[in-house]
N, CA, C and O of each residue as an XYZ file, in Angstrom:
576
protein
N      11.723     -8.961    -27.612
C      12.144     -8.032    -26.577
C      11.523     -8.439    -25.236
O      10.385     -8.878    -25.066
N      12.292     -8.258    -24.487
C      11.657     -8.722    -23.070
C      11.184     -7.876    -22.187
O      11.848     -6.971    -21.681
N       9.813     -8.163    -21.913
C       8.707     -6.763    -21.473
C       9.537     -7.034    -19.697
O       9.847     -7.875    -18.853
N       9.540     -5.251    -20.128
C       9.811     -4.473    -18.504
C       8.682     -4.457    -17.546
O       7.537     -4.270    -17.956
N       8.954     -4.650    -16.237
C       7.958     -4.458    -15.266
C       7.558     -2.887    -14.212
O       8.305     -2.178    -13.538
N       6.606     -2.840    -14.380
C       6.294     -1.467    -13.709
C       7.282     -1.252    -12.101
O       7.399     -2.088    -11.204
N       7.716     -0.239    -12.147
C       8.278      0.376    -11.345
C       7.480      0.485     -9.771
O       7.889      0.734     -8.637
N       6.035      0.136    -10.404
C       5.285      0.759     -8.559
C       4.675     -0.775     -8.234
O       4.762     -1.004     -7.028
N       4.201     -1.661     -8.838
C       3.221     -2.936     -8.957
C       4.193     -4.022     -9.209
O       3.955     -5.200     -8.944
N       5.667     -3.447     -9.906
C       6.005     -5.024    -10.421
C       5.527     -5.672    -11.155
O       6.085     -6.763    -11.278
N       4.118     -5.400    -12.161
C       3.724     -6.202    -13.516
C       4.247     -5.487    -14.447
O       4.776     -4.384    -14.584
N       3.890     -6.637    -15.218
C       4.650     -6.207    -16.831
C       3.306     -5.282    -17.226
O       2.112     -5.281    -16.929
N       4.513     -4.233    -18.352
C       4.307     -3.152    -18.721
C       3.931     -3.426    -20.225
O       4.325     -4.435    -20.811
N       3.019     -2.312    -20.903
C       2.902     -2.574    -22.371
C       3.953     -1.452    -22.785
O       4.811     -0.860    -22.130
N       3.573     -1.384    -24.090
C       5.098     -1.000    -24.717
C       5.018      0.883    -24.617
O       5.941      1.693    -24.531
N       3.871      1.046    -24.660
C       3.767      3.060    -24.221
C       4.332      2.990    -22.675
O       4.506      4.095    -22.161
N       4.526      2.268    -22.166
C       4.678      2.620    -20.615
C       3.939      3.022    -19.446
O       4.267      3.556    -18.387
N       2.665      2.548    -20.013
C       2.030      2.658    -18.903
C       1.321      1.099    -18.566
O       0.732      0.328    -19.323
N       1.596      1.009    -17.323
C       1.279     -0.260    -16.691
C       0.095     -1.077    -16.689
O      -0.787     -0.552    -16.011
N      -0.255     -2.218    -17.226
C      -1.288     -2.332    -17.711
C      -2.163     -3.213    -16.445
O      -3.204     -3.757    -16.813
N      -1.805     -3.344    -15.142
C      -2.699     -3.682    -13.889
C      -2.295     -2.764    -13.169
O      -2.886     -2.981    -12.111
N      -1.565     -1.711    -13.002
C      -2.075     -0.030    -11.929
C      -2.481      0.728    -12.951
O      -3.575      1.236    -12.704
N      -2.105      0.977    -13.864
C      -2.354      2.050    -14.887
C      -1.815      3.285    -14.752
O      -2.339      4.368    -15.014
N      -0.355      2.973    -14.176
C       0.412      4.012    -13.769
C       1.280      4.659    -15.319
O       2.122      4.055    -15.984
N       0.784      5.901    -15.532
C       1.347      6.106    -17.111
C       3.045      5.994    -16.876
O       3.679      5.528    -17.823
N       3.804      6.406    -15.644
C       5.035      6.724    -15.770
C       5.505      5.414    -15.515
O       6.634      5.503    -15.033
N       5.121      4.172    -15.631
C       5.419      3.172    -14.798
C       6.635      2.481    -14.618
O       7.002      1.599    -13.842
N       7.443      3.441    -16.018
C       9.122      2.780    -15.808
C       9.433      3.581    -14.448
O       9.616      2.859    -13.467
N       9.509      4.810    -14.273
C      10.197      5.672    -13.409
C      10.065      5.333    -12.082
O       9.032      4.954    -11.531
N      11.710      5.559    -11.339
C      11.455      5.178    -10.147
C      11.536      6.571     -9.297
O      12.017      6.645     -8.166
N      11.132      7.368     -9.835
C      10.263      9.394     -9.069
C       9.489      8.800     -8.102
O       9.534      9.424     -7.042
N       8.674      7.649     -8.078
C       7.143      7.776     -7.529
C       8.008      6.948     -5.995
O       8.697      5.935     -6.116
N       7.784      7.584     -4.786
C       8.048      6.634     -3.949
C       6.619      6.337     -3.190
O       5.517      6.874     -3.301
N       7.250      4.921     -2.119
C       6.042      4.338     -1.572
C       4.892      5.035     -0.543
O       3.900      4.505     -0.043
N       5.561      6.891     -0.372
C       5.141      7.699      0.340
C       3.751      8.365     -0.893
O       2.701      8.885     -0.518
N       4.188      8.130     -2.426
C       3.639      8.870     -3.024
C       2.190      8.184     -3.223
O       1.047      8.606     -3.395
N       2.816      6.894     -3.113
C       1.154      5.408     -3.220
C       0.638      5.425     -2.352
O      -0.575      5.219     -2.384
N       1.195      5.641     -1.332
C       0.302      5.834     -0.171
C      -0.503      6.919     -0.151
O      -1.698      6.623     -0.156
N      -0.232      8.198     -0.127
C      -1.269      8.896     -0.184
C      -2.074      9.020     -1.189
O      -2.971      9.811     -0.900
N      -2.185      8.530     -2.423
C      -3.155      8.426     -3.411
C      -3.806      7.230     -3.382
O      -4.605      7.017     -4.294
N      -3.565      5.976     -2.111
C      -4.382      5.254     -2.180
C      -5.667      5.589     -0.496
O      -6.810      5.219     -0.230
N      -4.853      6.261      0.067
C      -5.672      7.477      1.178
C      -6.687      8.296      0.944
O      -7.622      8.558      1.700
N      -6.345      8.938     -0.793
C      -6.895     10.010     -1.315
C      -8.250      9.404     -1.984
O      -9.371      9.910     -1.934
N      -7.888      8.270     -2.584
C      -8.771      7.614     -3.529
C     -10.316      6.619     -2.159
O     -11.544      6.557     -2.206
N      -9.321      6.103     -1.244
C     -10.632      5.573     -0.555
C     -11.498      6.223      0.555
O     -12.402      5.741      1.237
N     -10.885      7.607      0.529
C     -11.708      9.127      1.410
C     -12.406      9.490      0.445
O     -13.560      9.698      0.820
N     -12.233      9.696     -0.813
C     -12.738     10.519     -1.963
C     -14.008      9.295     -2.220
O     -15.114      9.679     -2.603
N     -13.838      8.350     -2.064
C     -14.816      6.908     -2.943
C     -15.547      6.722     -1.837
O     -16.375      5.842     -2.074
N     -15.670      7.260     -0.386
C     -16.063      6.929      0.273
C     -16.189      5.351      0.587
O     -17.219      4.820      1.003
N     -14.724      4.555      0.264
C     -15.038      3.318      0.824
C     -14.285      2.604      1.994
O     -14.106      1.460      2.411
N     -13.969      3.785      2.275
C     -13.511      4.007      3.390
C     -13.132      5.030      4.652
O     -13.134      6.167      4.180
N     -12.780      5.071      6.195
C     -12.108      6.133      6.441
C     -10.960      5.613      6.339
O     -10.768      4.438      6.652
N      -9.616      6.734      5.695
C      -8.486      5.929      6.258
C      -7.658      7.136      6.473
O      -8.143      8.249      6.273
N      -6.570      6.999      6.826
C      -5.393      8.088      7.358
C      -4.502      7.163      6.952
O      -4.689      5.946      6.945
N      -3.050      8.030      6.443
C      -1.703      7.550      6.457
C      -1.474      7.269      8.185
O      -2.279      7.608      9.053
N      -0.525      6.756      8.350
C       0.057      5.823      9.970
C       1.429      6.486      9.629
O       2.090      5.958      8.735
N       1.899      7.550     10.231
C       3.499      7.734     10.209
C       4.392      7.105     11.130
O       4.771      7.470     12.242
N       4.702      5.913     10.338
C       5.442      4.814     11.114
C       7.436      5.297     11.162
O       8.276      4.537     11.644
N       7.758      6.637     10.566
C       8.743      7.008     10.580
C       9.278      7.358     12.305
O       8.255      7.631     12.933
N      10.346      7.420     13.102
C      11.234      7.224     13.822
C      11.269      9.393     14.211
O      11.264     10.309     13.389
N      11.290      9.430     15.202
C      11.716     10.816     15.561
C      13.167     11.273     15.504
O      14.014     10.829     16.279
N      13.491     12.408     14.320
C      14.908     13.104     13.891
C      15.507     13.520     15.317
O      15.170     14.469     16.025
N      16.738     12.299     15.600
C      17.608     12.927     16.519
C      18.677     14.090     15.877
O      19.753     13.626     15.501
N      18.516     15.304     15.745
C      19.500     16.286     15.386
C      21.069     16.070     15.827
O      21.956     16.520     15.101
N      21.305     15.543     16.734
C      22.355     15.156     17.317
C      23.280     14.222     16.630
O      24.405     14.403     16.164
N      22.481     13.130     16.690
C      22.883     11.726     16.334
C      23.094     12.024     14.915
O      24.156     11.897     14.306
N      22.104     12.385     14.508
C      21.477     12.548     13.049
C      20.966     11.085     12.074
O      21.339     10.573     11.019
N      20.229     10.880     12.802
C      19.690      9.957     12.861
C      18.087      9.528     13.344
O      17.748     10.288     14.251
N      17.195      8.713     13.067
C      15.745      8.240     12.960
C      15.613      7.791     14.525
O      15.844      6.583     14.460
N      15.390      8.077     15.769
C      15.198      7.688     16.988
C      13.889      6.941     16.599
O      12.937      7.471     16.025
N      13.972      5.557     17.013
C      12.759      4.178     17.595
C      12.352      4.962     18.814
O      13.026      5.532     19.672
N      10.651      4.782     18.588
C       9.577      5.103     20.106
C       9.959      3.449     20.522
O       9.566      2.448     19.924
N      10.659      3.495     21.474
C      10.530      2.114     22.265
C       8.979      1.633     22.871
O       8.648      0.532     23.311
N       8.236      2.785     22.732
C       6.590      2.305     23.001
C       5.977      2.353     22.180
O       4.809      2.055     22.430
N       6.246      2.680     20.919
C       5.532      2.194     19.640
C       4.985      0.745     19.539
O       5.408      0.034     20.450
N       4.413      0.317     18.937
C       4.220     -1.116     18.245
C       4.874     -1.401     17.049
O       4.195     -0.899     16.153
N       5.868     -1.965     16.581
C       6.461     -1.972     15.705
C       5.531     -3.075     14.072
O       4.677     -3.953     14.198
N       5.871     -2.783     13.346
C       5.286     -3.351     12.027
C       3.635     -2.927     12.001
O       2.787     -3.786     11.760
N       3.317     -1.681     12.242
C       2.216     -1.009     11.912
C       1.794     -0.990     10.635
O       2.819     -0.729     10.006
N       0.767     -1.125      9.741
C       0.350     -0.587      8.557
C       0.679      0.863      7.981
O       0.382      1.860      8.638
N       1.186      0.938      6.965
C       1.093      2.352      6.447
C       0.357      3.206      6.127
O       0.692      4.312      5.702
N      -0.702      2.820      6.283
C      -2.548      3.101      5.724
C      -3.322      1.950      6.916
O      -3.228      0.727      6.808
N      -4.031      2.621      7.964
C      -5.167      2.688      8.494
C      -6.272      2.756      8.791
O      -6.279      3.511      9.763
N      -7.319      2.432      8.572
C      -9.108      3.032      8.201
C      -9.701      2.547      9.107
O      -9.127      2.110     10.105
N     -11.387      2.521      8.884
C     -12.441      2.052      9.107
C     -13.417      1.954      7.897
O     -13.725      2.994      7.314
N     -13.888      0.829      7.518
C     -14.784      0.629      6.733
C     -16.049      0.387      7.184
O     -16.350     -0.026      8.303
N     -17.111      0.776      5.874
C     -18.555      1.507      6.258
C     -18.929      0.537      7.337
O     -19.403      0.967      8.388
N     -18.717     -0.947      7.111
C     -19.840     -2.017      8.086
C     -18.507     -2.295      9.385
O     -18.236     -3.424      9.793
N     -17.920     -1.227      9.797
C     -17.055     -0.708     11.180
C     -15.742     -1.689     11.054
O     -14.918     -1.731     11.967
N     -15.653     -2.200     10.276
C     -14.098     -3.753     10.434
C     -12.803     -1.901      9.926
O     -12.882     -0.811      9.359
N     -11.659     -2.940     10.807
C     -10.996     -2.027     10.593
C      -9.990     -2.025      9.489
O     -10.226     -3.149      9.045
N      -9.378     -1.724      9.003
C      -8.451     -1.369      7.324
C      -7.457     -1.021      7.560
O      -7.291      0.179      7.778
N      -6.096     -2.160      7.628
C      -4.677     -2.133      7.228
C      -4.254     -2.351      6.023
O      -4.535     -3.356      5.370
N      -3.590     -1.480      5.668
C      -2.467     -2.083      4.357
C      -1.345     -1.429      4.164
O      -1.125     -0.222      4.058
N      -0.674     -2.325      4.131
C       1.262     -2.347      4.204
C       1.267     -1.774      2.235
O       0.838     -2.380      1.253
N       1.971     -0.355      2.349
C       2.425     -0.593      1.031
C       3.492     -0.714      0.858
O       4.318     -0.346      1.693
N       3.918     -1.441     -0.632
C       4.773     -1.758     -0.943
C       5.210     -0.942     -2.498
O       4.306     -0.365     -3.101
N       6.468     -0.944     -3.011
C       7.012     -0.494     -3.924
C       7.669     -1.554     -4.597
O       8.394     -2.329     -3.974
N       7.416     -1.685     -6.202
C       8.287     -2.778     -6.862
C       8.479     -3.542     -6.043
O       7.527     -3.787     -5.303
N       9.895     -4.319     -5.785
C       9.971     -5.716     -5.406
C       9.685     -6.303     -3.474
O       9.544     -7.349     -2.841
N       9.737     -4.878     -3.247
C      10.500     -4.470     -2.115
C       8.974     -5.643     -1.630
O       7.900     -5.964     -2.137
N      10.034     -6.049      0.088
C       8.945     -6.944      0.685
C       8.567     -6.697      2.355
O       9.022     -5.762      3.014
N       7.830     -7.528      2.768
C       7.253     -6.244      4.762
C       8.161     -7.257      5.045
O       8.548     -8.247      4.425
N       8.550     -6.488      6.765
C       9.292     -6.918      7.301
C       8.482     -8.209      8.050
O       7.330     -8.397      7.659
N       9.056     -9.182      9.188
C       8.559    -10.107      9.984
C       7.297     -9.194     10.723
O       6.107     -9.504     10.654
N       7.712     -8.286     11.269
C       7.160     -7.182     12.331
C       5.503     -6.978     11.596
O       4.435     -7.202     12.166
N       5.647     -6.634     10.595
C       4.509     -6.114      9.583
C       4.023     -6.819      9.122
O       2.936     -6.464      8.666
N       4.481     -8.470      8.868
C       3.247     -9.517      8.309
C       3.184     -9.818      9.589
O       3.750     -8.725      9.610
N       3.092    -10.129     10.540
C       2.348    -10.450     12.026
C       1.425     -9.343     12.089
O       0.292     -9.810     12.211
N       1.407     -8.069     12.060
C       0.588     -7.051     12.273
C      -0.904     -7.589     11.492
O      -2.001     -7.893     11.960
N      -0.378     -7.544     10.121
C      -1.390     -8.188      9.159
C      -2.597     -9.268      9.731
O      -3.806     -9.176      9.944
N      -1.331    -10.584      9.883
C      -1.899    -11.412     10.502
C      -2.688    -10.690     11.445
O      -3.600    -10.055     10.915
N      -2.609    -10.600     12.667
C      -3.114     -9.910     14.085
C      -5.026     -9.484     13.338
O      -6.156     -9.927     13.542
N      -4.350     -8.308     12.370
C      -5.496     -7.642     12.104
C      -6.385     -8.580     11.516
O      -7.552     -8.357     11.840
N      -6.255     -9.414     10.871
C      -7.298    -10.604      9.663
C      -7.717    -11.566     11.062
O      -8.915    -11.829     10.951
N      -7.303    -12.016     11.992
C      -7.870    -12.883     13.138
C      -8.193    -12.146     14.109
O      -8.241    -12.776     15.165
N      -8.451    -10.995     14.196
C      -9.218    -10.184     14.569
C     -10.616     -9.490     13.673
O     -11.225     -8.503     14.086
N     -10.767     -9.812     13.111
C     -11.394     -9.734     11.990
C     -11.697     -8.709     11.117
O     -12.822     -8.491     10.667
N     -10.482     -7.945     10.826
C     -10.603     -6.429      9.723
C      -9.778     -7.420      8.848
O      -9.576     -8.623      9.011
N      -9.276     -6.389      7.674
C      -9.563     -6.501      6.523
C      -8.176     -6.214      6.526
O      -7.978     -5.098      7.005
N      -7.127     -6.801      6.170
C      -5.599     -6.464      6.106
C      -4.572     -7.015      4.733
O      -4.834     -8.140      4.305
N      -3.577     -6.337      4.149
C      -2.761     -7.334      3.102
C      -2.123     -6.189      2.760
O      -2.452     -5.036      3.040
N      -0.797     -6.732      1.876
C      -0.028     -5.656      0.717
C      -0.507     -4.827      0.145
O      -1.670     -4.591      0.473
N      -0.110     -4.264     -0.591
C      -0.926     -3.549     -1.748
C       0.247     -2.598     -2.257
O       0.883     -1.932     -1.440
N       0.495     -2.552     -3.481
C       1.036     -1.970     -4.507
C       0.459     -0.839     -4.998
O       1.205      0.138     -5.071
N      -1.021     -0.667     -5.463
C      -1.602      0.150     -6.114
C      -2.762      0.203     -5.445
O      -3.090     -0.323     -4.382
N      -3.422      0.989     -6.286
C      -4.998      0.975     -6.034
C      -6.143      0.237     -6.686
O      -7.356      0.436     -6.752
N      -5.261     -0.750     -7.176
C      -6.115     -2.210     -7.979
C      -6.160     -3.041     -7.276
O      -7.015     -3.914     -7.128
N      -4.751     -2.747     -6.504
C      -4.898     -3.698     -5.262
C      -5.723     -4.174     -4.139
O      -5.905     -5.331     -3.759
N      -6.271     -2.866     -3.595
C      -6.970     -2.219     -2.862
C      -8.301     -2.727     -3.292
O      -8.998     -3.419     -2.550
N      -8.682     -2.344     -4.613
C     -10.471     -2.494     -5.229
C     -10.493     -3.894     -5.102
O     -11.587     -4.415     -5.316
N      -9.303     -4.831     -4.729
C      -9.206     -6.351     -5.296
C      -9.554     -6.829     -3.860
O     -10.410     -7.680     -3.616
N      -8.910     -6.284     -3.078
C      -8.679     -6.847     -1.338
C     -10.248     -6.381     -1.064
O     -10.807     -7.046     -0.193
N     -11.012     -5.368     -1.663
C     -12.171     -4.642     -1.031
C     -13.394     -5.421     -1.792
O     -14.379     -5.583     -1.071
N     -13.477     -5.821     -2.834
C     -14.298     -6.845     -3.488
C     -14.917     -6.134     -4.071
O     -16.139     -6.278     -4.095
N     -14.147     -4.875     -4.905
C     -15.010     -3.622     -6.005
C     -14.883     -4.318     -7.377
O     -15.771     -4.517     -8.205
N     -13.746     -4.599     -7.421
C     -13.710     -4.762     -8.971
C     -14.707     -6.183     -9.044
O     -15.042     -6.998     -8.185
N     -15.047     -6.026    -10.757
C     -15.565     -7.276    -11.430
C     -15.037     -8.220    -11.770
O     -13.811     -8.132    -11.841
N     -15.734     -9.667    -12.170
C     -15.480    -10.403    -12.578
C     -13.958    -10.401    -13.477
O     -12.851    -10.881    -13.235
N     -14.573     -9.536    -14.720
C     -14.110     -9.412    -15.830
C     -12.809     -8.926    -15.647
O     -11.958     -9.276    -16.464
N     -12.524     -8.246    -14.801
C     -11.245     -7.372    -14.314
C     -10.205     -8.594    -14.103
O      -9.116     -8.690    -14.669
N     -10.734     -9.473    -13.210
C      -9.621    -10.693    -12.851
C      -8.943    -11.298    -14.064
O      -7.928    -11.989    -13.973
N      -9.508    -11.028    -15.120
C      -9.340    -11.844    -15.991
C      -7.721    -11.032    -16.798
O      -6.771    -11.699    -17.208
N      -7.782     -9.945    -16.829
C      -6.759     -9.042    -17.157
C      -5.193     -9.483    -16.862
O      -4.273     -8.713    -17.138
């Protein structure tokens, strides 16, 4: 049988369904959107104190009219979806992502920008992701 891949991370899944690198129990279902990872990876690095961070509402202002997402023409476009400060002051971007889905041009330049400036920036799927980009997890973990 050919193993299914998690719905939020994109790794393969064991056979109960829960994802065996996020450890997302529902991990077939596509319920969870990239609004929902985001704030539990917000929740998790305020709560762990390993970070400050805030969601970035990079969403467009509701023209009622149009009916439609109005662009801030003075925005900066390809912002992070998640924002921080970490304890030794570098600052904390990360673009999330859902299953396959990939950042736009706009949003890996941002990335870039932020890493040659010297914070701490990348994808992230989960919150394994996160402990991986932050240098929490162990050895032993990589190995998984």
């Amino acid at each position: 049988m050919k193993p299914k891949r998690c719905k939020i991370c994109d790794h393969k899944t064991v056979e109960d369904g829960r994802c065996s690198w996020c450890g997302t129990a529902d991990a077939l279902s596509s319920r969870i959107s990239e609004n929902n990872i985001r704030d539990g990876i917000v929740q998790w690095l305020n709560a762990e104190r390993h970070a400050f961070a805030w969601a970035n509402e990079t969403v467009g202002i509701w023209d009622a009219k149009r009916k439609a997402y109005r662009r801030n023409a003075k925005r900066l476009r390809g912002v992070s979806d998640i924002l921080g400060v970490l304890p030794d002051g570098r600052l904390l971007a990360l673009e999330v992502k859902k299953g396959r889905n990939v950042m736009t041009e706009e949003q890996e330049h941002f990335l870039m920008s932020v890493r040659q400036s010297g914070g701490v920036a990348d994808d992230v799927r989960c919150i394994r992701d996160v402990e991986g980009l932050l240098g929490l997890r162990g050895k032993q973990d990589d190995i998984l």
